[in-house]
C-alpha positions in Angstrom: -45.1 8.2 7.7 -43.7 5.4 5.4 -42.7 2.3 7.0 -39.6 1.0 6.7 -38.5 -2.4 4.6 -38.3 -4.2 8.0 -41.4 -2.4 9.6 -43.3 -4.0 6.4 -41.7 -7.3 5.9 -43.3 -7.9 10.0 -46.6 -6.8 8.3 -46.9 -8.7 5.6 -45.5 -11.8 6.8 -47.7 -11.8 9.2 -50.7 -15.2 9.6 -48.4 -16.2 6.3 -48.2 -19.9 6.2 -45.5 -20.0 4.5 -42.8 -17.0 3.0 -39.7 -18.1 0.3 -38.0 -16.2 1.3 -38.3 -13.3 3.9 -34.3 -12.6 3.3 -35.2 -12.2 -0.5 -38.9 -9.9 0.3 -36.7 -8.2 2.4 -34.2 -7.3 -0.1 -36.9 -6.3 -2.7 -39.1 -4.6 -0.3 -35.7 -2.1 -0.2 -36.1 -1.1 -4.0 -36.8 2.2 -4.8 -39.9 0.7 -6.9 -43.4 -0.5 -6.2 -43.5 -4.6 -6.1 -45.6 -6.2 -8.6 -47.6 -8.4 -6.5 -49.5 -10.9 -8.3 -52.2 -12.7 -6.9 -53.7 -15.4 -9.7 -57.3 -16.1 -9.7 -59.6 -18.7 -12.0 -63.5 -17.8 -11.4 -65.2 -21.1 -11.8 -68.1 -20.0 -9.5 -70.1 -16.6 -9.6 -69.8 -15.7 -5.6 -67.1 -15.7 -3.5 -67.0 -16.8 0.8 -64.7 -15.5 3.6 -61.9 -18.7 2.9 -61.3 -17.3 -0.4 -61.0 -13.6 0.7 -57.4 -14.3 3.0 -55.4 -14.1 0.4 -57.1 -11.0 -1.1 -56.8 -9.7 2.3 -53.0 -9.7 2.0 -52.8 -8.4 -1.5 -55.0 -5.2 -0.2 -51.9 -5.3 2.7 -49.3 -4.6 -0.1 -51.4 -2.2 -2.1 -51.6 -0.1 0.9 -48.4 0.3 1.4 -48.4 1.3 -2.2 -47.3 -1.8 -3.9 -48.8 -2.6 -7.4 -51.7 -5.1 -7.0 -52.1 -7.0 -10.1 -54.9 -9.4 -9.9 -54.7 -12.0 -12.7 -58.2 -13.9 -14.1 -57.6 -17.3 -15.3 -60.0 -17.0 -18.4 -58.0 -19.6 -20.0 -56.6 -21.3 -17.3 -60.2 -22.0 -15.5 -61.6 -23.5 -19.2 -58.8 -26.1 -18.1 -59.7 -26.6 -14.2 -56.7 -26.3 -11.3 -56.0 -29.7 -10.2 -54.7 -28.5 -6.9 -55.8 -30.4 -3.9 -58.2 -32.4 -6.7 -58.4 -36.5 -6.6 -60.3 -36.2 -10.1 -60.3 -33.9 -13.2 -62.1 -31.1 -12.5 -65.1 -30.3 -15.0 -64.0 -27.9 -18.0 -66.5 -24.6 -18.2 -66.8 -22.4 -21.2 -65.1 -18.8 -21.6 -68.6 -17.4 -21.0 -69.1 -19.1 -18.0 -65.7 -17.8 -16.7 -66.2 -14.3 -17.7 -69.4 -14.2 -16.2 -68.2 -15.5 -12.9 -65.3 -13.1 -13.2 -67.5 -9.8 -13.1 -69.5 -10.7 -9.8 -66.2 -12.2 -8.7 -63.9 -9.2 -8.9 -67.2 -7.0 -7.8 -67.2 -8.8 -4.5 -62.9 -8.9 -4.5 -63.1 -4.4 -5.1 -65.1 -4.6 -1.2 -61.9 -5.3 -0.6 -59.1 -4.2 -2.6 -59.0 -0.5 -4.2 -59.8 -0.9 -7.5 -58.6 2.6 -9.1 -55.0 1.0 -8.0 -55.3 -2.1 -9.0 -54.1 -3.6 -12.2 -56.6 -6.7 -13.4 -54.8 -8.8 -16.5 -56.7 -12.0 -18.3 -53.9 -14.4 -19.1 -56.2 -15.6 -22.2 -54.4 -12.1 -23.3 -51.2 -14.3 -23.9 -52.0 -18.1 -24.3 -54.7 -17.6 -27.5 -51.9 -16.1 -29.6 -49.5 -18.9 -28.9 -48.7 -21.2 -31.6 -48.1 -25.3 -31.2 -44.4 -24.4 -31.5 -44.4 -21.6 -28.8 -46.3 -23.9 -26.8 -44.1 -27.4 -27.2 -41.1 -24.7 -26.7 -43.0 -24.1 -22.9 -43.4 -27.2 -22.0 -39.6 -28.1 -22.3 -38.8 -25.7 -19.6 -40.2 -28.5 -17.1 -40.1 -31.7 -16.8 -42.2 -35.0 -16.3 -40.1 -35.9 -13.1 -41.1 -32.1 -11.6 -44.9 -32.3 -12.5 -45.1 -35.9 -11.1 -43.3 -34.1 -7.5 -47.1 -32.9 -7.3 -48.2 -34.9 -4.2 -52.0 -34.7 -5.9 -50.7 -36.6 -9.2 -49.1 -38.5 -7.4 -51.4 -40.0 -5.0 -54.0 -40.3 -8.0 -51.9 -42.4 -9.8 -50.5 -44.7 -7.3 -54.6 -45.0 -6.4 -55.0 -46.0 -9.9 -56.9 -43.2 -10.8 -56.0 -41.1 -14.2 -54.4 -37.9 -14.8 -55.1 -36.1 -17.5 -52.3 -35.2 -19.8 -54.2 -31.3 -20.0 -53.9 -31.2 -16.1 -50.3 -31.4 -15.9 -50.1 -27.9 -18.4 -51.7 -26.1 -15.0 -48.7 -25.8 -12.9 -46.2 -24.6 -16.3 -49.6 -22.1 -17.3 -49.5 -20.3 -14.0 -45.9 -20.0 -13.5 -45.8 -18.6 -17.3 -48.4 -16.1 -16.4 -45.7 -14.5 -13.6 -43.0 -14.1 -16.4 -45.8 -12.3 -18.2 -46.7 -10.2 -15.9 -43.1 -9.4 -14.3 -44.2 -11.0 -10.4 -41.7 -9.7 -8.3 -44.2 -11.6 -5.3 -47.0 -14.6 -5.9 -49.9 -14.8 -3.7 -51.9 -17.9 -2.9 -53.4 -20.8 -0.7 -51.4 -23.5 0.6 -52.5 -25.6 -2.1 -50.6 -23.1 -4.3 -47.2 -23.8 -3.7 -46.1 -26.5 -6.2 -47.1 -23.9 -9.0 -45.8 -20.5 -7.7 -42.6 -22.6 -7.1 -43.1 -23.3 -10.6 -43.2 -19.7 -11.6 -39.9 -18.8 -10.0 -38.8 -21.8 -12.4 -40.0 -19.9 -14.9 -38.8 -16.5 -14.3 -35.1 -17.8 -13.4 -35.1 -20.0 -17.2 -35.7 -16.8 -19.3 -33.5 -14.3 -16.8 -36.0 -13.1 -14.5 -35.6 -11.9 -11.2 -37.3 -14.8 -9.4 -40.8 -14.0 -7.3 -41.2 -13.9 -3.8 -43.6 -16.9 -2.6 -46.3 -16.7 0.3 -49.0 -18.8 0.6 -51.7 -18.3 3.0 -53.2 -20.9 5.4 -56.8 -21.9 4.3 -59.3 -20.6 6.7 -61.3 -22.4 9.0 -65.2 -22.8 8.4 -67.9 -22.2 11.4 -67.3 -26.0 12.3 -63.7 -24.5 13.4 -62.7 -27.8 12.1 -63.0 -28.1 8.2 -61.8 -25.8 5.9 -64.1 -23.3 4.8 -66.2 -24.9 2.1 -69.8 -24.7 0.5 -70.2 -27.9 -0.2 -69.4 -28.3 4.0 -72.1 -26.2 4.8 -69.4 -24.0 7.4 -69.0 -20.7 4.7 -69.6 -17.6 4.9 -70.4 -15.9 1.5 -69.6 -12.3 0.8 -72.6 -11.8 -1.0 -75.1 -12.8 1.7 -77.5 -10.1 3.8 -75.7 -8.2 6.5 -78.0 -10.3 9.3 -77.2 -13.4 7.7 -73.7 -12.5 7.7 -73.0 -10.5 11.2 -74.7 -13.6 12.8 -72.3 -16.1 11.1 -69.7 -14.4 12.6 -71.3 -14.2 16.0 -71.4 -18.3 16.1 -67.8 -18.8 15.6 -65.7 -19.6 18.7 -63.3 -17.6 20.7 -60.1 -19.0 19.8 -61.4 -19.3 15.5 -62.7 -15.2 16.3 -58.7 -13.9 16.8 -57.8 -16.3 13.4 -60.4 -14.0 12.0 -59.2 -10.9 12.9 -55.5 -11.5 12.1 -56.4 -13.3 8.3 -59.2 -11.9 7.4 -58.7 -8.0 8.7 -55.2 -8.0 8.9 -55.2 -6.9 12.4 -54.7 -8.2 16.3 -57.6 -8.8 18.5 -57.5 -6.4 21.5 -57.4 -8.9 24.1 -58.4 -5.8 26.9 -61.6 -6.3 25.6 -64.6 -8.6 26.4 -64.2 -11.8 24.0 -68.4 -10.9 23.2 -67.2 -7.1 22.3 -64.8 -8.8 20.5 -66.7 -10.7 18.4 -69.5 -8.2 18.0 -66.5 -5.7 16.8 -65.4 -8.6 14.4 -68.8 -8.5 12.8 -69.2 -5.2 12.3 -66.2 -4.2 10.7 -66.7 -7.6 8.6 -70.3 -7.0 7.9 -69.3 -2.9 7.0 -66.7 -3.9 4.9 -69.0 -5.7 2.5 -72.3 -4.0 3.1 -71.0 -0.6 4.4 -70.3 1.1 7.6 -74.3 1.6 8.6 -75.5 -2.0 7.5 -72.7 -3.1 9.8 -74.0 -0.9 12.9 -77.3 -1.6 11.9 -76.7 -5.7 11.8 -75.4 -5.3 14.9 -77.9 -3.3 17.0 -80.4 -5.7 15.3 -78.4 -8.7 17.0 -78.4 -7.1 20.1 -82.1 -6.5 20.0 -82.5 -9.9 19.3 -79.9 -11.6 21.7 -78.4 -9.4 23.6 -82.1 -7.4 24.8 -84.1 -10.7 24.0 -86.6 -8.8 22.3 -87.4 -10.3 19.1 -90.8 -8.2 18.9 -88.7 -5.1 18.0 -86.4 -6.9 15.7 -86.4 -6.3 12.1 -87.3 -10.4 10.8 -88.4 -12.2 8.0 -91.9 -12.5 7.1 -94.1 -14.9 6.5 -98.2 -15.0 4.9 -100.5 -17.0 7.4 -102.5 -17.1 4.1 -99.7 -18.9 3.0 -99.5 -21.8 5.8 -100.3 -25.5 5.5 -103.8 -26.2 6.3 -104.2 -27.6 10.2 -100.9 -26.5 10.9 -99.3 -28.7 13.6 -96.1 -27.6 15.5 -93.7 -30.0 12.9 -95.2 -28.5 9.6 -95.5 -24.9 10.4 -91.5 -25.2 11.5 -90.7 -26.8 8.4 -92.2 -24.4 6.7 -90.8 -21.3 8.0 -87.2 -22.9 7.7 -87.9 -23.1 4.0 -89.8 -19.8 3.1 -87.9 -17.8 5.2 -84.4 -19.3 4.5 -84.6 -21.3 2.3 -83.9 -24.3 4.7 -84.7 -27.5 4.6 -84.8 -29.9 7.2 -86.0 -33.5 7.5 -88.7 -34.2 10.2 -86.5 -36.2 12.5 -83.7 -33.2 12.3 -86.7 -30.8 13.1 -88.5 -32.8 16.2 -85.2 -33.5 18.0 -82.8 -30.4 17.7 -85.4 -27.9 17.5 -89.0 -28.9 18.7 -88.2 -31.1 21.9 -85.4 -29.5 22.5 -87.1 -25.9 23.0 -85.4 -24.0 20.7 -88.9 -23.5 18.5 -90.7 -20.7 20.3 -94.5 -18.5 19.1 -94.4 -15.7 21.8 -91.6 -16.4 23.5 -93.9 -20.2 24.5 -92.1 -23.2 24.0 -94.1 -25.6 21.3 -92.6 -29.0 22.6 -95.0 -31.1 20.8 -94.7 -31.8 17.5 -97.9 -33.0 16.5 -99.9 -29.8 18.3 -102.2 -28.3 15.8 -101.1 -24.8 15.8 -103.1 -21.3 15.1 -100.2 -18.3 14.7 -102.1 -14.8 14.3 -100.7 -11.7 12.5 -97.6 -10.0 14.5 -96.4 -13.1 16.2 -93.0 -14.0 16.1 -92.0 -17.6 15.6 -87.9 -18.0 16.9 -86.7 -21.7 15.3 -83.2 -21.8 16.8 -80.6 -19.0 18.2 -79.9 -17.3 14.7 -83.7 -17.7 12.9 -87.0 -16.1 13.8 -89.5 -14.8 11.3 -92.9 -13.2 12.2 -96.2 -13.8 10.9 -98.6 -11.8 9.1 
């Protein structure tokens, strides 16, 4: 049964940050039409995490309610660099580099939305043919006193730091890009709203019907604190191994888990249920939904074996060659070294003695090694645990 305008607008609106306006989504939501709902995209890196998959979430929200999903790459917009939420220019990349980060970066976006009904556009499509004139004629639909309204330019310049005059196309680029494309909504993070405002500039200055704004809060890493972030260390990448990821999930908190459901699922947490069922059904269906529905069961009988059951020796775990181990092994060096050939982890020795040696968590056998100078002889089969969510065993 189809919903109705109102049964959708409730849907959609739904962990939005921000909608202008719901009166106008309303009113278009009552056309006897599919929307055109555009969400704008500039690949600058190759893999994707959980933060950036929110607002992707939401555009798979329209689509199923059988709204046209138009997914634009930045090909020439990312050869520029968004300035949004930046205090310095960001480093320009090549076309090549963008279109190779845009195949692995719609692969990963397809987990989500369905691609036979989605319409992908490269807004290099439109900017390459445009002449100096055409050009000059775009920038005098905005003006110097709007762009500097930008609370990023701003704050760079009264720190003294430059703008570049190539940054202040971004904002006028993207809102062109949803006259192009006909947006009837725009899609994006909070940091997004100067230039999807600029877009319904756009739209309105060549007769348009204006787009529909709604930005999407940015999502909280594992910290619960930070935004989610590589460079913070609190991300969850869409590309990592089912384990990896269903035990990410598991170390998030209660109150970050139902922010998870409702952004990144687009559902309610049933709060009849046990917060731990909760959070193990939130990594499943996360974990499924990117590796399929058995490496999501699978991850998480293989976290129950290993937390839940306490059995590590029946768990499926990283391996590691005694052949390959430091000569006269003490507790320190063969941690260190499991941390890095197993996970690629590293750790400096202090970090290692105090939060994982003295402190228990570093385990042969289920055995505490306390000591981090004790010399150390591991035989084949035995399982090392480092901390709650890494073990390997040794062959």
């Amino acid at each position: 049964m189809s919903l109705t305008p109102e049964q959708q607008l409730a849907q959609l609106t739904a962990g939005a940050a921000k909608v202008l306006s719901e009166k106008e989504l309303l009113e278009k939501l009552g056309f006897s039409r599919p929307l055109r709902i555009k969400l704008g995209v500039d690949p600058t890196a190759p893999d994707i995490h959980f933060g950036h998959t929110v607002v992707i979430e939401k555009l798979r929200q329209f689509q199923q309610l059988g709204h046209q999903a138009v997914l634009l790459i930045g090909d020439f917009t990312a050869t520029i660099g968004d300035p949004s939420g930046r205090s310095v220019t960001r480093p320009p990349l090549t076309r090549d580099e963008v279109l190779s980060n845009a195949a692995t970066y719609t692969e990963q976006a397809f987990k989500i939305l369905d691609r036979s009904k989605t319409e992908i556009v490269y807004n290099g499509d439109w900017f390459r043919k445009m002449s100096y004139e055409e050009i000059l004629k775009l920038n005098a639909r905005v003006t110097l006193q709007q762009m500097l309204q930008r609370e990023d330019f701003r704050n760079r310049l009264d720190a003294g730091q430059e703008v570049r005059l190539h940054e202040l196309q971004y904002p006028v680029m993207q809102g062109w890009d949803s006259v192009e494309i006909c947006a009837d909504v725009e899609l994006g993070g909070t940091d997004q709203l100067f230039n999807i405002l600029v877009g319904r500039d756009m739209q309105k200055a060549v007769g348009q019907p204006q787009q529909v704004v709604m930005v999407m809060p940015l999502l909280e890493g594992l910290d619960g604190v930070k935004k989610m972030s590589k460079s913070y260390g609190n991300y969850i990448g869409v590309a990592e191994p089912p384990q990896e990821m269903f035990g990410k999930i598991m170390s998030v908190s209660d109150e970050l888990m139902d922010r998870y459901y409702l952004l990144l699922l687009g559902e309610k947490r049933d709060s009849s249920s046990h917060p731990m069922d909760s959070k193990k059904s939130l990594a499943e269906k996360l974990t499924a939904r990117y590796h399929g529905v058995e490496a999501g069961a699978a991850a998480r009988e293989d976290w129950d074996t290993r937390f839940s059951k306490k059995d590590l020796t029946a768990a499926e775990l990283p391996e590691i060659n005694l052949a390959d181990l430091p000569a006269d092994s003490t507790v320190l060096s063969l941690t260190a070294f499991a941390f890095q050939t197993a996970f690629g982890i590293e750790k400096s020795n202090g970090e290692l003695r105090k939060q994982f040696i003295q402190s228990g968590s570093v385990q042969l056998n289920g055995e505490k090694l306390t000591d981090p100078a004790a010399a150390v002889s591991p035989e084949p089969g035995d399982v090392l645990k480092l901390s709650k969510k890494h073990a390997v065993r040794l062959k």
